[in-house]
C-alpha positions in Angstrom: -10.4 19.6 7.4 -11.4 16.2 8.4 -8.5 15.1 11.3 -5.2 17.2 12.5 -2.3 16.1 14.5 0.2 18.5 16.3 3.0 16.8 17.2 0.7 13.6 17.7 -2.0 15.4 19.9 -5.4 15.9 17.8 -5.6 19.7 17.9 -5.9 22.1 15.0 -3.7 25.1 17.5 -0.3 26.0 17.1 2.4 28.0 19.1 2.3 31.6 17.7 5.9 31.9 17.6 6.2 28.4 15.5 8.6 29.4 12.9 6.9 28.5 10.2 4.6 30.8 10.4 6.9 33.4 11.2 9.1 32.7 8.4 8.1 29.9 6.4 11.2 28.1 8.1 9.6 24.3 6.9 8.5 22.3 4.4 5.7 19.8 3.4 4.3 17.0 1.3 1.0 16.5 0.0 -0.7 12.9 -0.5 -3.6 10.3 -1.7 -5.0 8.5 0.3 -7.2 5.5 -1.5 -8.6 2.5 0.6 -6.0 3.4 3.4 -3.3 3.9 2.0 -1.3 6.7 1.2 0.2 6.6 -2.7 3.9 6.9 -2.9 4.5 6.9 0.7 8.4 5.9 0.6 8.8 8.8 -2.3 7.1 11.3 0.1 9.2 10.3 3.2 11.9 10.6 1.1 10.8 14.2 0.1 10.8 14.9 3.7 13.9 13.9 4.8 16.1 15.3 2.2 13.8 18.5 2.9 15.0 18.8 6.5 18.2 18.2 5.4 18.6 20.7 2.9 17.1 23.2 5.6 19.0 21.9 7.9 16.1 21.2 10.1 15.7 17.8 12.5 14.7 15.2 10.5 12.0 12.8 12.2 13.0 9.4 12.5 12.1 7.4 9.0 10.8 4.5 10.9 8.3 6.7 13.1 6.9 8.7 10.7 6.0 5.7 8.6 4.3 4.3 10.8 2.1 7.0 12.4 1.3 8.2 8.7 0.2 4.9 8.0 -2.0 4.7 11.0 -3.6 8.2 10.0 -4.2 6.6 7.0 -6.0 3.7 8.0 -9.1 5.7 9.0 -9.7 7.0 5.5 -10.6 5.7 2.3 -10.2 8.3 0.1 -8.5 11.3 1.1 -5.9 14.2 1.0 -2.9 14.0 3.4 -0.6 17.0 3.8 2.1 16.8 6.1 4.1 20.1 7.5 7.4 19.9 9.7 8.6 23.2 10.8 10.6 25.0 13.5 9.7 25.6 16.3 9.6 28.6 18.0 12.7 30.4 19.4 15.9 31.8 18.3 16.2 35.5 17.9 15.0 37.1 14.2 16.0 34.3 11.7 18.3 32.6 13.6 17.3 29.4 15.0 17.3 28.0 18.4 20.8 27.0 19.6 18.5 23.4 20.9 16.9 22.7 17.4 13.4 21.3 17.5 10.6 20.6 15.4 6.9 20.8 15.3 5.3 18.0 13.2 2.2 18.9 11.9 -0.1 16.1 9.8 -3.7 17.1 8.2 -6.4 15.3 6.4 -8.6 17.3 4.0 -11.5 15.6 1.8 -10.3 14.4 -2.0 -11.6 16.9 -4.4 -13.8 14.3 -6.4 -14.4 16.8 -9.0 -10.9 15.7 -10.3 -12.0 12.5 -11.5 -14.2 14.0 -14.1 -11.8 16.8 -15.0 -9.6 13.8 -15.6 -11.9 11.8 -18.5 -13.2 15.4 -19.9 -9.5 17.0 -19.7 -9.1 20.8 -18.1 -8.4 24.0 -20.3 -4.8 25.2 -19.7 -3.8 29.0 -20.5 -0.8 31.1 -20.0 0.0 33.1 -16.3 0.5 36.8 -16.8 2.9 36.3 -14.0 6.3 35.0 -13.7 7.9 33.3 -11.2 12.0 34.2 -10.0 15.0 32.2 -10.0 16.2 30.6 -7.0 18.9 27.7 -7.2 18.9 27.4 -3.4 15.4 26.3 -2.6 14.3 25.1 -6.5 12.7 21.6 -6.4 12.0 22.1 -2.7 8.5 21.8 -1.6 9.3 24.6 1.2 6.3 26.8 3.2 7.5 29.8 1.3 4.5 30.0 -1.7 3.7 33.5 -2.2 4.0 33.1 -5.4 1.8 30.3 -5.6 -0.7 32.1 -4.3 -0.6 35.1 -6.5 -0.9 32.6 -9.6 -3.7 30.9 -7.8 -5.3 34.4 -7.3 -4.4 35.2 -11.0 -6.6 31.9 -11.9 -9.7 32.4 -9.8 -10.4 35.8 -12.0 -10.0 33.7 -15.4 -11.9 31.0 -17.4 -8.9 28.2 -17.8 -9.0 25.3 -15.0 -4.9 26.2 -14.9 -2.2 28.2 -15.9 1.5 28.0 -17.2 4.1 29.6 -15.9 7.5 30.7 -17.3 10.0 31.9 -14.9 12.1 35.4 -15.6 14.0 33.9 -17.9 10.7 33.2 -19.9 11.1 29.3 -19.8 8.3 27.8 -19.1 8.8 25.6 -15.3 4.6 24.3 -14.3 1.5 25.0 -14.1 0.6 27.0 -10.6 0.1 23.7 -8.6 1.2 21.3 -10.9 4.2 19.7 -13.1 3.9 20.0 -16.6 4.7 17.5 -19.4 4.0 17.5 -23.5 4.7 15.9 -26.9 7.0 17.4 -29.0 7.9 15.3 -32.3 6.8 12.5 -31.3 8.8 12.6 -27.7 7.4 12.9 -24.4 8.8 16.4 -22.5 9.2 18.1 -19.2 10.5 21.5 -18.3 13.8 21.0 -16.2 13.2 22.6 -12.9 16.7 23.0 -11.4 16.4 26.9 -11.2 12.6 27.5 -10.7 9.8 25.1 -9.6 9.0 21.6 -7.8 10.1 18.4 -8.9 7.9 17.0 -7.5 6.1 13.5 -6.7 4.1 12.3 -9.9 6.8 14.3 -12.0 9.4 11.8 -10.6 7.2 9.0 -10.6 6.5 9.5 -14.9 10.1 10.2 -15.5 11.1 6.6 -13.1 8.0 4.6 -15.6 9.3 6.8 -19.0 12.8 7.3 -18.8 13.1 8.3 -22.3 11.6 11.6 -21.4 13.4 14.3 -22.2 13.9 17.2 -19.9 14.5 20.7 -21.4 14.4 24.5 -21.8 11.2 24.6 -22.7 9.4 27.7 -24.5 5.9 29.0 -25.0 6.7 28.4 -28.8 7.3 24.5 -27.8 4.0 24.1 -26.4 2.3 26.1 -29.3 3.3 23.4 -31.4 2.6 20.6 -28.6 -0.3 17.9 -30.4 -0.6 16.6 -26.4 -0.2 17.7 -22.9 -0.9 16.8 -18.9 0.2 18.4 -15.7 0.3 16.0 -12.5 0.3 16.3 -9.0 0.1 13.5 -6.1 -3.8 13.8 -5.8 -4.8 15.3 -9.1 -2.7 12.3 -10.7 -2.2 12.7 -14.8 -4.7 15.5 -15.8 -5.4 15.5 -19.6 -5.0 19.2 -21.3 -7.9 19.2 -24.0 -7.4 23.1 -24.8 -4.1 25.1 -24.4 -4.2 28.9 -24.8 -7.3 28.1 -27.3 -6.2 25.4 -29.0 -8.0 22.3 -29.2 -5.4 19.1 -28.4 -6.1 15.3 -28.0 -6.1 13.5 -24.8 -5.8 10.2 -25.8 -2.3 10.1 -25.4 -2.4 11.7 -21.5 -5.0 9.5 -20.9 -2.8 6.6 -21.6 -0.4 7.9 -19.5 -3.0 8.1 -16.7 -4.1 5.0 -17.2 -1.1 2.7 -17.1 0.1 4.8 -13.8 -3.2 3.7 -12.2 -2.9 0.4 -13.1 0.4 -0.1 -11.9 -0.6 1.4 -8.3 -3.3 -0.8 -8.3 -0.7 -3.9 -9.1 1.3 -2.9 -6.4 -0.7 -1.7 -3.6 
C-alpha cells in the first residue's frame, strides 16, 4: 500500500469494533488512477452514493468527496484507488447505532503493470468449479461481503487459467471472479444480466453507455462454447482480451477493438 486515509488522517489503523469489519456493514469502489486522475470518477461517486443509500448508511457529501479524491489523486501517476465507507462502531449485534456514523476509509495500492501485457497477449479464461448464490437484495452492489470472491480467487491460485467463469445456482453464467464478462454471439456483442447474482459494475456500465446495442441475457456455458470472441473488464484491468476459453483458441481482435476505442475516448476526454 502506497498512501491510506482514515477519515482524512494518514493512518493505516482502524477502531476494532468498526462495523465493517464486524459485519461487512459497507461498501467500496475501486479506481485508475493515470496522470492524476482518477477514470470514471463521477460513475464511481455515483456507485457510492446509491451504495449508502441502498444500505441505508450516511452518505458523504458528493461535493467533499470529489474533491478530497481528486486531491489524493494528484500525487500519483499511475495507480489503484479503493475507497471503503463503512459503519462505524456501535449498536448492539446487527443493529446499528441509534446516531448513525461513518468511517471513510481511502487507499492507494501500486497499478499491476503486468496487466498491460496480459492486455496485447490476451489471458486464458476457464470455468469455476464453484457457484455463486442468489441474492436480489444486495446483487449489483459492490458491498464488503466477498467471501465468495475469495473462495473463487483461492479456486484460481491452484489452476493454470489467468481467470475463471462463474455461473450462479441456477447455472447461468453472471462473471469472471473479479471481473464482468462480455462475448460475441452471432454476430452480437453479449453480457450476462446480473440482477440476481454479481456486480454491475463500472467498465460493464461504461461498454453498455458506448454499445447500447448489447444485449443482456441468460447466458449459458453452451453460449460461450460457441462464442468466436470474449473480454472481461474491470476499472483498472480495463477490456482484457480472452485468447483461450476452457481450451479453445479465440481471436482478440475484436476485444482489442473494443479496448482500444474505450482508451481513446478517455484520453479525448480527460
Amino acid at each position: 500500500m502506497k498512501f491510506c486515509l482514515v477519515n482524512g488522517i494518514q493512518q493505516n489503523q482502524i477502531d476494532i469494533q468498526n462495523r465493517g469489519l464486524a459485519y461487512g456493514d459497507g461498501l467500496f469502489t475501486t479506481a485508475k488512477i493515470i496522470d492524476g486522475k482518477i477514470q470514471h470518477l463521477s460513475l464511481h461517486i455515483q456507485r457510492l452514493l446509491l451504495g449508502c443509500e441502498k444500505l441505508a448508511l450516511l452518505a458523504p457529501n458528493k461535493v467533499e468527496l470529489t474533491k478530497q479524491l481528486s486531491l489524493v489523486a494528484k500525487q500519483h501517476d499511475l495507480a489503484v484507488l479503493k475507497v471503503i465507507i463503512t459503519a462505524s462502531g456501535g449498536g448492539r449485534g446487527y443493529a446499528r447505532s441509534t446516531e448513525p456514523k461513518n468511517d471513510l476509509i481511502i487507499m492507494v495500492h501500486d497499478y499491476p503493470k503486468h496487466y498491460d501485457e496480459l492486455a496485447i497477449e490476451g489471458i486464458i479464461l476457464g470455468n469455476s468449479n464453484q457457484q455463486m448464490g442468489i441474492n436480489p437484495m444486495l446483487s449489483g452492489l459492490k458491498h464488503l461481503n466477498r467471501l465468495e470472491q475469495v473462495l473463487l480467487r483461492q479456486e484460481l491460485t491452484n489452476t493454470k487459467e489467468d481467470d475463471l467463469v462463474v455461473t450462479n445456482v441456477n447455472d447461468e453464467v453472471i462473471e469472471a471472479t473479479s471481473a464482468n464478462l462480455f462475448f460475441w454471439l452471432n454476430d452480437k456483442l453479449c453480457t450476462p444480466d446480473v440482477t440476481n447474482s454479481g456486480v454491475n459494475g463500472i467498465m460493464r456500465q461504461t461498454i453498455l453507455q458506448n454499445y447500447p446495442g448489447t444485449l443482456i441475457k441468460k447466458v449459458t456455458l453452451s453460449d460461450l462454447a460457441r462464442s468466436p470472441a470474449m473480454f472481461i473488464c474491470n476499472c483498472v484491468m480495463g477490456v482484457m482480451p480472452v485468447r483461450n476459453y476452457n481450451g479453445r483458441n479465440l481471436s482478440i481482435m475484436l476485444s482489442q477493438r473494443v479496448r482500444n476505442a474505450l482508451n481513446q475516448k478517455a484520453i479525448n476526454t480527460s
